[in-house]
C-alpha positions as a Markdown table, in Angstrom:
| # | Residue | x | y | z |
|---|---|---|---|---|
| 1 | Unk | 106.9 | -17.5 | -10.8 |
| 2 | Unk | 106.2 | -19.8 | -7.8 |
| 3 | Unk | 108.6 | -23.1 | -8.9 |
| 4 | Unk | 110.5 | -23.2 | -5.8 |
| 5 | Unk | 106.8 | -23.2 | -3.8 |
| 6 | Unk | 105.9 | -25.8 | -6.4 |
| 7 | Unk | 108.7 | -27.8 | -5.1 |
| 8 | Unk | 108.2 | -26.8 | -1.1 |
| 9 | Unk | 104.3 | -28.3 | -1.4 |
| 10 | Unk | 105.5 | -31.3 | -3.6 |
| 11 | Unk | 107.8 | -32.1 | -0.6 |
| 12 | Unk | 105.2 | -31.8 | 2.1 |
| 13 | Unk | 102.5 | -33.5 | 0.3 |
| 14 | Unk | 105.4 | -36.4 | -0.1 |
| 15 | Unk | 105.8 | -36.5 | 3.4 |
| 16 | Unk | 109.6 | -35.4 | 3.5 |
| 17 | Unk | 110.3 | -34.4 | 7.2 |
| 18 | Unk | 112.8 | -32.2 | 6.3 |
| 19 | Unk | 110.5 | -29.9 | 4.4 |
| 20 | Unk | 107.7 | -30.4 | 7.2 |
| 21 | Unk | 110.0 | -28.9 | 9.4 |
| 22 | Unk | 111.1 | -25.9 | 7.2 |
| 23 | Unk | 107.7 | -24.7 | 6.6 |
| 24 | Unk | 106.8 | -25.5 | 10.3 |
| 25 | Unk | 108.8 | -23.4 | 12.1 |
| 26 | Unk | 107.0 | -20.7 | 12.4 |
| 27 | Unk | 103.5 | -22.5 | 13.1 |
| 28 | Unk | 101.6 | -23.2 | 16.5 |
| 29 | Unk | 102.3 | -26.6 | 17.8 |
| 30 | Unk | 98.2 | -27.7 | 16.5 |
| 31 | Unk | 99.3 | -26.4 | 12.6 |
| 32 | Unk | 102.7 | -28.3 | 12.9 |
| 33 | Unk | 100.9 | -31.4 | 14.4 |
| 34 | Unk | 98.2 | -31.4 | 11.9 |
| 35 | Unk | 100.6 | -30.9 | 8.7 |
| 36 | Unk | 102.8 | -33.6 | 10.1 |
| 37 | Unk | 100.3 | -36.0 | 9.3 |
| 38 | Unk | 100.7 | -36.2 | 5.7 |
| 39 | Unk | 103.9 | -38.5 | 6.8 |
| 40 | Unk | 101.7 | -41.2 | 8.0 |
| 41 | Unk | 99.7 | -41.2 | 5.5 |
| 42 | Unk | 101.6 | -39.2 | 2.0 |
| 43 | Unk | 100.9 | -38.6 | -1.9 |
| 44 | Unk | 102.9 | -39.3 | -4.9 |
| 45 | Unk | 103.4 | -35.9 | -6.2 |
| 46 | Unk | 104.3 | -35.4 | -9.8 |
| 47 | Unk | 105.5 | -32.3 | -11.4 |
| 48 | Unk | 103.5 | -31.4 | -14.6 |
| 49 | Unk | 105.7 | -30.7 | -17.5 |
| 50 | Unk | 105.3 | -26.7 | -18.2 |
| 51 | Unk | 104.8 | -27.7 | -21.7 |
| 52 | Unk | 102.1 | -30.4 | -20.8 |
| 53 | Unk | 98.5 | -30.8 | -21.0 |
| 54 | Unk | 96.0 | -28.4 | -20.6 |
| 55 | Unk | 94.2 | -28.3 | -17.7 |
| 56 | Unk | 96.6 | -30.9 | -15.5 |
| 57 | Unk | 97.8 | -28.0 | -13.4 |
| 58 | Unk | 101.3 | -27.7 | -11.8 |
| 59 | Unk | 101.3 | -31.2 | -9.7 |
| 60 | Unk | 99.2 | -34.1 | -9.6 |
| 61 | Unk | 99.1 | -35.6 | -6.2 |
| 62 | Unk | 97.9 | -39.4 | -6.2 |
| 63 | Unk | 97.4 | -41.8 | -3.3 |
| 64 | Unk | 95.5 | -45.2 | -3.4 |
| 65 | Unk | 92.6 | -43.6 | -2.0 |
| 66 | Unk | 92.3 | -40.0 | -3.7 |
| 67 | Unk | 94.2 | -37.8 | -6.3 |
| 68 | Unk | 93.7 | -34.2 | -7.8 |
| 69 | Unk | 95.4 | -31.5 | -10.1 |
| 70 | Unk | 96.7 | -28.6 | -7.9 |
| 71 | Unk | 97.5 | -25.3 | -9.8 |
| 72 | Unk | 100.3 | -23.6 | -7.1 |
| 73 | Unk | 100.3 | -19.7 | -6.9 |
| 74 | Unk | 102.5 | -17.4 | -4.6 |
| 75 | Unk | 102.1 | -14.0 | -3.6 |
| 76 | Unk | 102.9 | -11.2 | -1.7 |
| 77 | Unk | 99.0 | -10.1 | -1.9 |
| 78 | Unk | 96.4 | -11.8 | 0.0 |
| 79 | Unk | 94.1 | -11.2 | -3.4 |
| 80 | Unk | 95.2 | -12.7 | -7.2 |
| 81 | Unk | 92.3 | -11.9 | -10.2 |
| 82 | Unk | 92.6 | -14.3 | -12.6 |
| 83 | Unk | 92.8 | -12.9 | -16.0 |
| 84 | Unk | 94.3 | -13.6 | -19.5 |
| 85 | Unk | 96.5 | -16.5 | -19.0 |
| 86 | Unk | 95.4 | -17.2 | -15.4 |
| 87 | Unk | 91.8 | -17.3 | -16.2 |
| 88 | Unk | 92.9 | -19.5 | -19.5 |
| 89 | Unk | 94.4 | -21.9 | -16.7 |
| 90 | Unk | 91.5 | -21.9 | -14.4 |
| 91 | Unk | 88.7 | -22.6 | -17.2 |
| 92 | Unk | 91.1 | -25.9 | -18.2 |
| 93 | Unk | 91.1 | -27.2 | -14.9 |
| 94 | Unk | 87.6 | -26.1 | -15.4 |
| 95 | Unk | 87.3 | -28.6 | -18.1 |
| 96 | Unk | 89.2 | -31.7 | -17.1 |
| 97 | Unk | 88.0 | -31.6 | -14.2 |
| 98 | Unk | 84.4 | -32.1 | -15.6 |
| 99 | Unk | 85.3 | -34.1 | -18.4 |
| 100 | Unk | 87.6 | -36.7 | -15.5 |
| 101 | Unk | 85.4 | -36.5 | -12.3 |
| 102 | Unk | 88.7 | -35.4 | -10.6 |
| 103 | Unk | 88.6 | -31.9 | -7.8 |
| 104 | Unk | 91.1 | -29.5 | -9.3 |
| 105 | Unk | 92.8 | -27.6 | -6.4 |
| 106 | Unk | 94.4 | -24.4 | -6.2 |
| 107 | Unk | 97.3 | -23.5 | -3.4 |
| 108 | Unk | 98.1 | -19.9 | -2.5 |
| 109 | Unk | 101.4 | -19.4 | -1.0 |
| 110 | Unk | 101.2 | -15.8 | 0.9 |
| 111 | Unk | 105.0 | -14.3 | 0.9 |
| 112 | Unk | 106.2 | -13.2 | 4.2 |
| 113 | Unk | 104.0 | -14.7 | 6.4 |
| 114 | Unk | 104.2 | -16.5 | 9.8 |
| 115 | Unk | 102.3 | -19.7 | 10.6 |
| 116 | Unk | 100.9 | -21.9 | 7.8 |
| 117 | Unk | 101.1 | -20.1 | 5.0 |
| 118 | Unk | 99.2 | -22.0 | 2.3 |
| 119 | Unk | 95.7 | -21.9 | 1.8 |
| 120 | Unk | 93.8 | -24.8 | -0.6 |
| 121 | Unk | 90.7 | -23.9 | -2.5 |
| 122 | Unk | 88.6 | -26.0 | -5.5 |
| 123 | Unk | 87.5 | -25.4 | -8.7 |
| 124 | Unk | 83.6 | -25.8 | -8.8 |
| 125 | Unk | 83.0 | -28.7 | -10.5 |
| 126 | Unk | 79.6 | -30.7 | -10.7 |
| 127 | Unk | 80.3 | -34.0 | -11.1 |
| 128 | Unk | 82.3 | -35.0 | -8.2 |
| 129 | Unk | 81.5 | -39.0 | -6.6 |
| 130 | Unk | 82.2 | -40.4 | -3.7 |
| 131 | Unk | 85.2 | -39.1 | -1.4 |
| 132 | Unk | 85.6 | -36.5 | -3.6 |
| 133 | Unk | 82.5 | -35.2 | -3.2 |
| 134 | Unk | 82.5 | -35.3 | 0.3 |
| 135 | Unk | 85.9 | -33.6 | 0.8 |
| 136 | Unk | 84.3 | -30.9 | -1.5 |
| 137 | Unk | 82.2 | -29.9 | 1.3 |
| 138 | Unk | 84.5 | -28.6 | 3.1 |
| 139 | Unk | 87.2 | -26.8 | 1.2 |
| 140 | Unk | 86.3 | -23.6 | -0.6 |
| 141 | Unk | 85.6 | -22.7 | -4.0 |
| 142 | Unk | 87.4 | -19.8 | -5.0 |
| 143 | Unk | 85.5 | -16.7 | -4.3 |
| 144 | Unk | 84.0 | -14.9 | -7.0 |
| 145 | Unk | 85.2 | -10.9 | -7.9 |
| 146 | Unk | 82.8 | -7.8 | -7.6 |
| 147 | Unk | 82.9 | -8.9 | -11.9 |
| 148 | Unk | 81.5 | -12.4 | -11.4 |
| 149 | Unk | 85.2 | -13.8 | -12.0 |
| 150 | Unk | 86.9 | -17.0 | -10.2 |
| 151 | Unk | 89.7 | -15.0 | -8.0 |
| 152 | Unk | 91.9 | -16.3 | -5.1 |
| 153 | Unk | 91.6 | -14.5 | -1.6 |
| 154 | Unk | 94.0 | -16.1 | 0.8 |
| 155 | Unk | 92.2 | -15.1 | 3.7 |
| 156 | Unk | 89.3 | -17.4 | 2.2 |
| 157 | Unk | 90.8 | -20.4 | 1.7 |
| 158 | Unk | 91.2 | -23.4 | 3.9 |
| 159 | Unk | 94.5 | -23.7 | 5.5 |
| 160 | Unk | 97.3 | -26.9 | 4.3 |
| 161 | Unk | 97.0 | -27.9 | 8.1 |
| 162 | Unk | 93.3 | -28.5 | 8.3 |
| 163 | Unk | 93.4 | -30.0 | 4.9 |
| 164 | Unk | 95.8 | -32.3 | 5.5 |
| 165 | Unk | 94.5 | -33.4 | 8.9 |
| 166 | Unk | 91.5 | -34.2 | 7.3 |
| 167 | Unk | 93.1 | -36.0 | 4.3 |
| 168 | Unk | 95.5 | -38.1 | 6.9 |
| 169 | Unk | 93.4 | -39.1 | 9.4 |
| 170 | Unk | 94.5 | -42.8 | 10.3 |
| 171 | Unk | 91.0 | -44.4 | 10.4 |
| 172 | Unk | 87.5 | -43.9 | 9.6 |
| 173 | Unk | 85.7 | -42.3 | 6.5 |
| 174 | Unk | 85.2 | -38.8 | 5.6 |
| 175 | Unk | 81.2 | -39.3 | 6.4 |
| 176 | Unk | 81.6 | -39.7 | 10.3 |
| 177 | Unk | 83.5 | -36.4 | 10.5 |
| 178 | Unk | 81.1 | -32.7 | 11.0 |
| 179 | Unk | 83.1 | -29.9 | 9.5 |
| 180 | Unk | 83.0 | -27.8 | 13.2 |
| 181 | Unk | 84.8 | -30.3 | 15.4 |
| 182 | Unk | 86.4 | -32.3 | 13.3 |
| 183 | Unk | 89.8 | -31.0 | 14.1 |
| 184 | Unk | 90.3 | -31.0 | 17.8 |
| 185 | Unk | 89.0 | -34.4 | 18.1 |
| 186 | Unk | 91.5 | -35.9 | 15.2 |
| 187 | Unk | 94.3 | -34.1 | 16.7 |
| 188 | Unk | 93.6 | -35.9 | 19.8 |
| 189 | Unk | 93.2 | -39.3 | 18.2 |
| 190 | Unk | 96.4 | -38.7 | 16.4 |
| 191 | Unk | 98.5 | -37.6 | 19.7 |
| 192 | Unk | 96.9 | -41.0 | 21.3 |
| 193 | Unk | 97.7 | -43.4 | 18.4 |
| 194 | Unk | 102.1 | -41.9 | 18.8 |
């Protein structure tokens, strides 16, 4: 269903330029800024086998200071209701992710789309330490449906661009930044550090 967006976000999250600039062209100069980051600063992203263990979603992105399962879905809805085997997923990141500590992640890929198109929301765990717990705070849970169900509503999520500024900043901790003027300021600090 969504392996070729499986490999676009792999790329970015890697840092290739190449794929930064294919997934860019269509963004405002602050989006395409702010996603560039991730080269400064980029994950090891690993592919999950589709025949692999429960609950590890479809990549695992690592870095010396943070990693987390992401489970990648693409649409041409702004709304997906996870049912049957989608639910099945979601309560085993569910699971590992309380059993490990770690902040499973889900990325929505909207089809036809201009700007960023990817939107990152977290499975609520209650465990979370640390960084973790602190990046928690500002990217959204996935919304509940009018059933009580975990659902994905692009329009709710927190777009790749403010993520990924946030996870890239070059120095500092996640403590000194307030979640409503975080951005413009690291933007600047990034444009004076080049």
């Amino acid at each position: 269903m969504s392996s070729s967006y499986e490999r676009e976000l792999r790329r970015v999250l890697s840092g290739d330029e190449k794929s930064i600039n294919s997934i860019t062209r269509s963004c405002s100069p602050l989006e395409k800024t702010q996603i560039m980051m991730v080269m400064n600063r980029p994950f090891l992203v690993v592919r999950a086998a589709g025949s692999g263990m429960e609950g590890s979603g479809d990549l695992v992105a690592l870095r010396g200071d943070i990693s987390f399962p992401i489970e990648v879905k693409s649409t041409k809805a702004k709304k997906l209701y996870l049912s049957g085997r989608t639910k099945h997923q979601y309560n085993s990141m569910l699971r590992e992710g309380e059993r490990t500590g770690l902040m499973p992640l889900y990325a929505h890929r909207l089809k036809g789309v201009r700007g960023d198109s990817w939107r990152i929301f977290r499975v609520e765990t209650n465990n979370l330490k640390g960084k973790l717990s602190i990046l928690a705070r500002r990217i959204p849970s996935l919304p509940l449906s009018n059933q009580g169900n975990p659902m994905i509503d692009w329009e709710k999520g927190l777009p790749l661009h403010k993520f990924l500024a946030f996870l890239c900043r070059e120095k500092g901790n996640f403590e000194d930044l307030k979640p409503n003027t975080m951005l413009p300021n690291m933007v600047t600090q990034s444009l004076e550090l080049t």
